[in-house]
N, C-alpha and C positions, 0 to 999 in steps of 0.2 A: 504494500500500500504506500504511496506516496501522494503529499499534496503540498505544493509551495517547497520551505525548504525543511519539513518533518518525512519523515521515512520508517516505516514500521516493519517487522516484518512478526509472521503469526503461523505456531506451527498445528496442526491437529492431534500430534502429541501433546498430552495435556493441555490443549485448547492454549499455548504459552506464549506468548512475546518472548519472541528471539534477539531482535535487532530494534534499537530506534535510535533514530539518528539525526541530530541537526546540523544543519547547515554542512554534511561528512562526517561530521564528528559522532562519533557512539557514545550513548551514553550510558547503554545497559552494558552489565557485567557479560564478558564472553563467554563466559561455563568455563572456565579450566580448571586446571589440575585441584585446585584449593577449594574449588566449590562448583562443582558440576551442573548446575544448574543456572538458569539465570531470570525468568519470573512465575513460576510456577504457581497453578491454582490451591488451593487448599479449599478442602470439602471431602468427606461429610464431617469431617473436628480439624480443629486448630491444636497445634501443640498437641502432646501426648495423653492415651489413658493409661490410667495406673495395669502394667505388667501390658501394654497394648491388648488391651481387652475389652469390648464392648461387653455390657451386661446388658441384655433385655427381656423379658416374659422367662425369667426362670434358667437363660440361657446363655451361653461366654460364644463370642463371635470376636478372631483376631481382625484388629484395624490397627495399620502403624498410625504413627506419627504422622501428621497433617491429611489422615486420612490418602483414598487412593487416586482422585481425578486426575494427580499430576502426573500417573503413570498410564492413564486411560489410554486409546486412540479417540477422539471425537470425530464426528458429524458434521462436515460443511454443510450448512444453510442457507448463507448466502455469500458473494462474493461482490464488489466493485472493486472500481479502481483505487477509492478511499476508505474501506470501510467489507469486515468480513462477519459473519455470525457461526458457530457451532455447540452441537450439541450434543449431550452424551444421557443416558437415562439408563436405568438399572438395569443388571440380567443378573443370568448364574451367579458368575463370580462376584457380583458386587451384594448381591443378595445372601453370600455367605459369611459377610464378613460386617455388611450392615442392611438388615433385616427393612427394610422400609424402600416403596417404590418412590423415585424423584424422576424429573427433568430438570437438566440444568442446562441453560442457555450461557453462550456467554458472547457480547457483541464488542468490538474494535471498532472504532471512527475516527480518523482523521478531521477535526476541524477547527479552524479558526486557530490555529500555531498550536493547537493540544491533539492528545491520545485520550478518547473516551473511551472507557470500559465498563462494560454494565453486568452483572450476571443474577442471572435472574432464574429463581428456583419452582416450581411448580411440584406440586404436591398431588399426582393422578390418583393416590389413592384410595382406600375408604377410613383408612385409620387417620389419625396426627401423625405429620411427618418432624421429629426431633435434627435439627443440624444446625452445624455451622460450618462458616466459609469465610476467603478470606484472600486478599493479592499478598505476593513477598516477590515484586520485584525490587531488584540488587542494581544498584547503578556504580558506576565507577567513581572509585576516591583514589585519587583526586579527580574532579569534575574534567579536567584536561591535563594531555602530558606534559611534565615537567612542573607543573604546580604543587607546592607543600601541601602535606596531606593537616598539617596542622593549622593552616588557613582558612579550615572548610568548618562549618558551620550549620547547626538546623535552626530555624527563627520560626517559632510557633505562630498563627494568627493572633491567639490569646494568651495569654498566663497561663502558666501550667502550675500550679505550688503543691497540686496532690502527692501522695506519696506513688511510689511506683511500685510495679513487682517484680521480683525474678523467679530463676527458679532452681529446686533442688537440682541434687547430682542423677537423681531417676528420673528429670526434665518435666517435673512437675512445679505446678506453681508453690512457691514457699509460702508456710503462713504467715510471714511476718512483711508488712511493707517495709519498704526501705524508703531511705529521704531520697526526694527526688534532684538527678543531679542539671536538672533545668532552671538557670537561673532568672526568673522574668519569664520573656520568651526565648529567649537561650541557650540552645544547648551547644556548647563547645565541644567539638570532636574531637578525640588523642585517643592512640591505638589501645588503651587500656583500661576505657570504656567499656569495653565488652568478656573481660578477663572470666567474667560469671555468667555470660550469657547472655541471651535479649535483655531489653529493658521495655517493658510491656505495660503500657498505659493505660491502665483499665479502668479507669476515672478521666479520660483527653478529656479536654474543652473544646477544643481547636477542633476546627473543618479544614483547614489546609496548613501550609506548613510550606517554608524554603528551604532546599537543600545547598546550599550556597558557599563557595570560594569568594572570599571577601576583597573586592576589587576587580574579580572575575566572573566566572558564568554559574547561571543558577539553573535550576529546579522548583517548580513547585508542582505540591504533591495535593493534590483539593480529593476531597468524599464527601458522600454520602449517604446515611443508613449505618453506616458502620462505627460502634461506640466503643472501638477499643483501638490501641495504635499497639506494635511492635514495632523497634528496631533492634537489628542485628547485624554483625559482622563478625568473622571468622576471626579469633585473637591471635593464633598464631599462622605462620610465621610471621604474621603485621598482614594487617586487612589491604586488600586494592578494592573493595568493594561496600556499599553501603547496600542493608536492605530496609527500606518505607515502607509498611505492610500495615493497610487497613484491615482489620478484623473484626468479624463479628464472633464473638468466641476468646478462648484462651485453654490452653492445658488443664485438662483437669488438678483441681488443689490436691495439696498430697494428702488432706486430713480427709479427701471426698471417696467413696469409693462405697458406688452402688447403682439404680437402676439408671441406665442413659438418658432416657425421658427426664429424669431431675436432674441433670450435668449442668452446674452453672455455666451463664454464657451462652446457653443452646438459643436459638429461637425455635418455636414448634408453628408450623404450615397446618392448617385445619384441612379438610379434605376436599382440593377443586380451588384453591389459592395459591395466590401466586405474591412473587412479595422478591422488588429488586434492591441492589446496592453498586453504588457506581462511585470509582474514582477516575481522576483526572490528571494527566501529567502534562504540564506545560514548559519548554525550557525558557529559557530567559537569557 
């Protein structure tokens, strides 16, 4: 997809953004060696269940960590020049590991200097459909080459002063908040930020957010629907990558562990609903 000077590209392997590019310059993480991936969906959970195990009606169903869409193949829907849609919806295998029928939609658009993405969950049903979902696209740090990675910066829309989470060493959320290390809107990036892992805002205020080299190029990262933020990058050997990841959802707490239907963070789809969440990436 290309329109003006944005460049997208979109694989039907976990419906994923591969490539986006301004003006030539890439901004998303290449998938290499450090972190294979580079924005992959998350659905039907965010973060981990305790021992990856789904409990529902009496029964243990394994589901890893971020759930499995991002290993799906999906459904081309539609295509233009600007703009692609697909789709993936349950069978056998996903039916064995989580017990509920879905449609997930998920649509690309090029317009106006942004990347719109929308995914949009339908519930064919007759039961309550229990899920969550979620973007983890990884962009490059530094924002361009040769630029200090300790000049880069996130600038909230709003004050952030809530406490934050992380999570234990079995990648469950801890009980305990931690102070948040967002100063105002604020948050100064240095490679050891992430020594414990995400930092996972599950109180955000903010609807957008800049990812920004100061005196250099930016990012902004816009949502909506989605009431939780993570960011992550890989601690060692030293991060080249930033991940902005709207969520609906979070790891199961470690103190939690029981039937899926009650998972904090879930939202639940009634039977014949449908109910979307969309972010925006715009460079600058």
């Amino acid at each position: 997809m290309r329109l003006g000077e944005l460049e997208a590209e979109v694989s039907a392997a976990g419906a994923e953004l591969r490539t986006l590019r301004h003006r030539g310059t890439d901004l998303l993480w290449d998938g290499g060696p450090l972190w294979p991936r580079r924005a992959p969906l998350l659905f039907p959970i965010v973060g981990g269940l305790k021992a990856d195990t789904l409990q529902h009606g009496g029964r243990d169903f394994p589901l890893p960590k971020h759930g499995f869409a991002r290993d799906r193949t999906f459904a081309w829907s539609g295509r233009t020049p600007a703009s692609c849609a697909l789709e993936l919806a349950e069978d056998a295998d996903t039916l064995a590991a989580y017990p509920f029928a879905f449609r997930l939609r998920v649509g690309y658009r090029l317009e106006a200097g942004a990347l719109h993405t929308e995914l949009a969950l339908t519930n064919p049903g007759e039961v309550p459909l229990p899920a969550s979902l979620g973007g983890h696209p990884a962009f490059r740090w530094p924002l361009a080459p040769g630029l200090p990675k300790a000049t880069h910066r996130v600038v909230f829309a709003e004050d952030e002063p809530d406490p934050i989470r992380r999570l234990d060493a079995r990648g469950l959320l801890a009980p305990d908040p931690r102070p948040t290390p967002v100063r105002g809107r604020i948050l100064d990036l240095h490679e050891g930020l992430f020594a414990d892992d995400a930092l996972i805002l599950d109180r955000v205020r903010s609807r957008s957010l800049r990812f920004e080299a100061r005196g250099g190029p930016a990012l902004e990262v816009a949502w909506e629907g989605f009431p939780h933020l993570g960011l992550w990058a890989k601690p060692e050997p030293g991060p080249s990558f930033l991940c902005l990841e709207p969520w609906q959802g979070f790891a199961s707490p470690a103190d939690w562990d029981g039937e899926f239907t009650t998972k904090p963070g879930l939202v639940t789809l009634a039977p014949g609903e449908t109910r979307s969440w969309r972010y925006t990436l715009k460079p600058e």
